[in-house]
C-alpha positions, 0 to 999 in steps of 0.5 A, a space after each residue: 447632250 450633257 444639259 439634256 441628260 443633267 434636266 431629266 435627272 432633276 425632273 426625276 428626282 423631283 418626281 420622285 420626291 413627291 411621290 415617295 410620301 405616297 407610295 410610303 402610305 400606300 405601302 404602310 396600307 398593304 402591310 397592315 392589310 396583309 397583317 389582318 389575314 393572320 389571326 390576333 388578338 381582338 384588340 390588336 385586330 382593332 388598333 390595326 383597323 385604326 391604323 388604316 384608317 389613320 393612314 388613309 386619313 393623311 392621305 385625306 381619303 375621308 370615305 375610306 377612314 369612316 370605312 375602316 372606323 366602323 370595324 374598329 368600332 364594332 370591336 371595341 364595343 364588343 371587347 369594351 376596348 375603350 382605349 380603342 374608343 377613345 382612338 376612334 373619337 379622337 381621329 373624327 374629331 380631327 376629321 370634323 375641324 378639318 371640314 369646318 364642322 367645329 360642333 361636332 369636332 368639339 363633342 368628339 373630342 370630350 367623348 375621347 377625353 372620357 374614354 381616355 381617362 377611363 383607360 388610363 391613358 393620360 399622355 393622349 388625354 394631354 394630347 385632346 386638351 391641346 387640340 381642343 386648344 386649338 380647336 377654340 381658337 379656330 373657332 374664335 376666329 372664324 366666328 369672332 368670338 374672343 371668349 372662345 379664344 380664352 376657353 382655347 388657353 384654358 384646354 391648353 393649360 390642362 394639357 400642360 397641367 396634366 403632362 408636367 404632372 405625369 412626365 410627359 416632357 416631349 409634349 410640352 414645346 408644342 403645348 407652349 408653341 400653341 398657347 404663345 399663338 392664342 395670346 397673340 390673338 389676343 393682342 398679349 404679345 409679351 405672355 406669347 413670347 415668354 411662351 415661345 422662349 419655354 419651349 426652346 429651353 424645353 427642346 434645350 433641355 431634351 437634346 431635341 434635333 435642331 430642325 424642331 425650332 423652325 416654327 419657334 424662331 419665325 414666331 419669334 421673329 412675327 413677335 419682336 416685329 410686332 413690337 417694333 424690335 426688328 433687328 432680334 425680329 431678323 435674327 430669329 427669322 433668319 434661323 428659321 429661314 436657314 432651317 426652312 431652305 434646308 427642309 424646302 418648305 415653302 409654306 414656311 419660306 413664304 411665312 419667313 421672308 414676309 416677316 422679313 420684309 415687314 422688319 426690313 420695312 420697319 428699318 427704313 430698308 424699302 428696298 430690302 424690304 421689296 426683294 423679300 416681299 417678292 420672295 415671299 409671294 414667289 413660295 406662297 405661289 407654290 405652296 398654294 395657300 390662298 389664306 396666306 397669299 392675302 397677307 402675302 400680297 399686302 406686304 408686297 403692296 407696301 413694299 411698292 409704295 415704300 420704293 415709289 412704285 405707286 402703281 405697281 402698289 395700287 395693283 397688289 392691293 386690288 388682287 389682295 381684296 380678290 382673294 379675301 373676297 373669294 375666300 369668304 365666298 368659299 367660307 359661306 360655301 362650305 357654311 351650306 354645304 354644312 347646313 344641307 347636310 345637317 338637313 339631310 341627316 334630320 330628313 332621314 330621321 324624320 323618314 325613319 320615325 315615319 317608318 317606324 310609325 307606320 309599322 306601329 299603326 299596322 301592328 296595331 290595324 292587325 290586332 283590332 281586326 282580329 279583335 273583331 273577328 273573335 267579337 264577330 265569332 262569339 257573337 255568331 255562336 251566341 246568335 245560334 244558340 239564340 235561335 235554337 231557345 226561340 225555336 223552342 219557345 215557339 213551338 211551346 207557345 203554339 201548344 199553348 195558343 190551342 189552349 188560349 183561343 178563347 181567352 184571346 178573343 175575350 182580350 181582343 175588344 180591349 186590345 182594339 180600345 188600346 189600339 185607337 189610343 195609340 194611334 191618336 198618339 202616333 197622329 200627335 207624334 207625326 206633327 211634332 216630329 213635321 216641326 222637327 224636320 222643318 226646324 232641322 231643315 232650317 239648321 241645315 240651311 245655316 249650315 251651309 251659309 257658315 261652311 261657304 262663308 268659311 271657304 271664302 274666309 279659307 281663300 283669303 287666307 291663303 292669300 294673305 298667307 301667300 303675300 306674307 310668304 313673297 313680302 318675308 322673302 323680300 325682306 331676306 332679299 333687302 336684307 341680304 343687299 343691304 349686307 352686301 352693300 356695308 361690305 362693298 362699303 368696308 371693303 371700299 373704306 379700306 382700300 382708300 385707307 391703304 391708298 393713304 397710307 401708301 401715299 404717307 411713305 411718299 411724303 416727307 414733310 411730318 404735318 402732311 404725314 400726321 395730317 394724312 394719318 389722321 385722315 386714314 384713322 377716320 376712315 378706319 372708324 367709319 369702317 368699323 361701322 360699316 364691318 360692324 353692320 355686315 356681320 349682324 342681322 341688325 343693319 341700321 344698329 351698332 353695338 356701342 361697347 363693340 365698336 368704341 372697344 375695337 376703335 380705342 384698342 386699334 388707336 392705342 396701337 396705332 400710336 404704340 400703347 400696349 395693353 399692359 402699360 396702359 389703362 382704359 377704361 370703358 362704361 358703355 350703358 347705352 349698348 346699341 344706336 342707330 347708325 346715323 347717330 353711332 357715326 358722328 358719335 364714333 368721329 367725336 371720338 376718334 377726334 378726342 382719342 387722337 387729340 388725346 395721344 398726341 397732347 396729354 401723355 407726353 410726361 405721364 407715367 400711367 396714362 389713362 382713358 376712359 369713354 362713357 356713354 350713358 344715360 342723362 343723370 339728371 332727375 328727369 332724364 331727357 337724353 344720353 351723355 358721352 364723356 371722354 376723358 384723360 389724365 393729362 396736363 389739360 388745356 385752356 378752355 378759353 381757347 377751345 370756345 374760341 372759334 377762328 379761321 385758324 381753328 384746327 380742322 378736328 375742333 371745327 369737325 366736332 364742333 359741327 358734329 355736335 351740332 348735327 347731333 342737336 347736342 352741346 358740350 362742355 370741357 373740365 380740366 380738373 384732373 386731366 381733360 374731360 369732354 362732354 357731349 349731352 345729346 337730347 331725346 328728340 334726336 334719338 327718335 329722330 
């Protein structure tokens, strides 16, 4: 009886806690109505119009809060409250990034900007750079975009800019915490987390509560991990942990314990490592955040392989590729719903410049008809009086007539002299005009011989029309197969290279390690290939500087370089190749890359690489040329031409893909090692 009673107290209070935030807004949302029945001035009538909207707008009941808006709006407009109009454009800016619609979240929120700074309001104007901040990062990412990235630390330093200028310190911390993320994705972890330590020394400075350092330290921690310092990684993280199990929050528990696990993994504490990932996927479940549950399932997969739990790996690993790929379908998903509805509103204004249209023609039906009737009046009354002067006319010339009989009959005889020679004119007139008829007669002939030959040329047209029409919709279908099959492709790529790299913590023996990595770094360059076709229209042609950027950034992390230690250099002439060239060009230089951090910077305090793919020099350019080169000790090129059984399986793969690519190489050591590769004009048209 006692546990009885003891559940349904806890279910109560859960309840209960669930439902308070609700009727908390729903009883925010009565007040403000009732308020709306006393009479107040008209700009406060309009900012408690906004209140409601921004109430209902937590609540995510959209049609609502457009409801609402179009009262507040029609205020300001009328008091020219632009304070209020800057409120408005703000709250559907952030309407529009939450349903994806980036474009328009972005116009909002410069219009808000400028109805701000007409008020005076700086503080809210600080606070839009800092969403447009983030809103540039969004875009970045769902669009691949770095240069949108940058344009979001941009907005962000003017949001900073503008509250150290006027005192507005509380707002800083949240500017730092969202510039330090955008240098993360940027790969410039160091300024991301000198970002993070202002913002903890600001919330120092202001007695801030303890509780607002939660997102600080875990971002601290994901930074430290990222750089391979986990003990100050589980440090920081189990700050947030403890604040984060106080608030319940299980979006940021998920968050915390997959950083834990990653740094527990990073220390060789498998299975640490595991209990963690295990906690992680159990509050990323409640929290039901699918974008999160891939990384989720992922550190969980290799906490599996790291224990030995092969299987239970392999499983994890599938289920991680069913979410992402079920994420990107509702990506593409709402990208339609987008454009229907961009569709949409262009149909209404067409519909209403038809309309417009219409009315436009029947004004201007109704002017020119009494235009005739006026015309027709006039000329009525003028017809009229016409007759009356005929009438008069006559009777006078039948007086007359009386008098002139004789004189008439006198100019008979020669009026009938006139008539005969008029009539041999006529008679002259009739044959020519029979010529006429027969010659227009002819012409009309001809007339219809063009309009059927026309016809005909109209029904052939229309069926080439039609075959043009079926032969563009084809195209789009093999396009879009094609695009499908570089993502089944890369998705394929990548889960034989997590397969390697679950198979690298079940071995002990260091080659076998090193060999298995060089392997998976292979098929990681391949796969770029293929992620690289998937995401244009052009699926049998690779951006050369993309593609050699991604993979010698992705190989330099891979053997622990950072951006600021290390220089490389890029001149990429020939921008774009065929696939079937870009591939073994791509393996030749993952060859040579890896060759290169393995052997040439062991004792160099300012590694470099450079990778050049361009057009032949020569007077009589006949080709392209690659060249990879670093600033090592160098290597023997005798031993480089000397092909054996014992020859390492790299020199013979680039030795057959230059081979491939009808091509032939050479090495200098002058300063450093330089490769390279001369690939003549036959095989690029081939």
């Amino acid at each position: 009886m006692k546990t009885n009673t003891w559940l349904l107290l806890c279910y109560l209070y859960i309840v209960s806690a669930c439902l308070f935030p609700v009727f908390a807004q729903r009883s925010l949302i009565d007040s403000l109505k009732n308020s709306l029945r006393n009479k107040q001035p008209d700009t406060t009538r309009a900012n408690t119009y906004y209140d409601i909207a921004n109430a209902f707008y937590k609540q995510n009941r959209l049609d609502s809060v457009d409801y609402y808006l179009r009262f507040t709006k029609q205020i300001c407009l009328q008091k020219n409250y632009v304070a209020g109009l800057g409120d408005i454009n703000r709250l559907r800016g952030a309407i529009a990034m939450r349903l994806g619609k980036f474009e328009e979240a972005l116009a909002f929120d410069q219009a808000s900007i400028r109805y701000y700074t007409k008020a005076g309001k700086m503080k809210s104007v600080a606070h839009v750079y800092n969403n447009m901040g983030w809103l540039y990062k969004m875009m970045g990412e769902s669009q691949h975009v770095l240069a949108h990235t940058r344009q979001g630390l941009v907005s962000i330093q003017q949001s900073i800019a503008i509250n150290q200028q006027f005192g507005f310190r509380q707002s800083l911390p949240d500017n730092y915490i969202n510039l330090g993320i955008i240098y993360e994705d940027l790969g410039e972890y160091k300024q991301g987390r000198d970002c993070f330590f202002k913002a903890l020394a600001i919330n120092e400075e202001l007695h801030a509560d303890p509780d607002e350092n939660r997102i600080l330290y875990n971002n601290l921690g994901k930074n430290y991990n990222v750089e391979s310092q986990y003990e100050k990684a589980i440090d920081y993280l189990n700050k947030s942990l403890a604040i984060n199990l106080k608030l319940k929050r299980h979006s940021s528990l998920a968050h915390n314990y997959r950083n834990l696990s990653y740094a527990y993994l990073g220390m060789k504490q498998p299975e640490k490592a595991l209990l963690f990932a295990e906690k992680a996927l159990d509050q990323v479940k409640q929290s039901g955040e699918a974008p999160l549950s891939v990384s989720v399932y992922a550190m969980l997969a290799k906490a599996y392989a790291a224990t030995g739990r092969y299987e239970n790996a392999y499983q994890t690993v599938l289920a991680s590729k069913q979410i992402e790929d079920s994420l990107m379908n509702l990506e593409k998903t709402q990208a339609i719903a987008r454009l229907q509805g961009q569709y949409q509103l262009q149909q209404a204004h067409d519909l209403a410049k038809i309309k417009a249209g219409l009315e436009l023609a029947k004004a201007s039906d109704v002017a020119r008809i009494e235009a005739d009737k006026s015309k027709q009046m006039a000329t009525l009354h003028a017809q009229i009086k016409a007759d009356g002067e005929i009438e008069k006319a006559r009777v006078i010339a039948d007086v007359e007539a009386k008098y002139k009989t004789q004189k008439r009959l006198q100019q008979i005889a020669a009026l009938d002299e006139q008539n005969q020679q008029r009539s041999r004119q006529i008679k002259q007139m009739t044959g020519g005009l029979g010529i006429l008829l027969v010659l227009l007669s002819i012409l009309f002939g001809q007339y219809y011989i063009i309009r059927g030959a026309n016809r005909r040329l109209s029904t052939q047209n229309e069926i080439i029309t039609r075959t043009s029409k079926e032969l563009a919709s084809q195209s789009n279908q093999l396009r879009t197969l094609m695009k499908e099959l570089h993502h089944r492709v890369k998705n394929n790529l990548a889960i034989v290279s997590s397969l390697l790299n679950l198979q690298v913590n079940s071995l002990h023996d260091e080659k076998a390690i090193q060999a298995v990595r060089i392997g998976q770094q292979r098929v990681e360059a391949m796969s770029l290939i293929h992620q690289q076709l998937y995401r244009t229209d052009q699926l049998t042609v690779i951006n050369m500087d993309e593609y050699l950027t991604s993979l010698a950034q992705s190989l330099m992390r891979a053997y622990g370089y950072q951006s600021d230690t290390f220089r490389l250099q890029l001149d990429i002439e020939k921008q774009e190749l065929d696939v079937d060239i870009a591939i073994p060009i791509g393996l030749i230089v993952n060859e040579l890359i890896t060759n290169a951090f393995k052997y040439a910077y062991l004792d160099q305090q300012d590694p470099l690489l450079r990778i050049a793919l361009h057009g032949d020099k020569a007077p009589s350019p006949s080709g392209i040329v690659l060249e990879v080169e670093d600033n090592g000790p160098g290597m023997e090129v005798g031993d480089w031409q000397k092909v054996d059984n014992r020859t390492s399986f790299g020199k013979r793969l680039i030795i057959l893909l230059s081979q491939q690519l009808d091509g032939h190489f050479d090495l200098r050591t002058e300063h450093g090692t330089l490769f390279r590769l001369h690939i003549p004009t036959s095989r690029l048209a081939a």
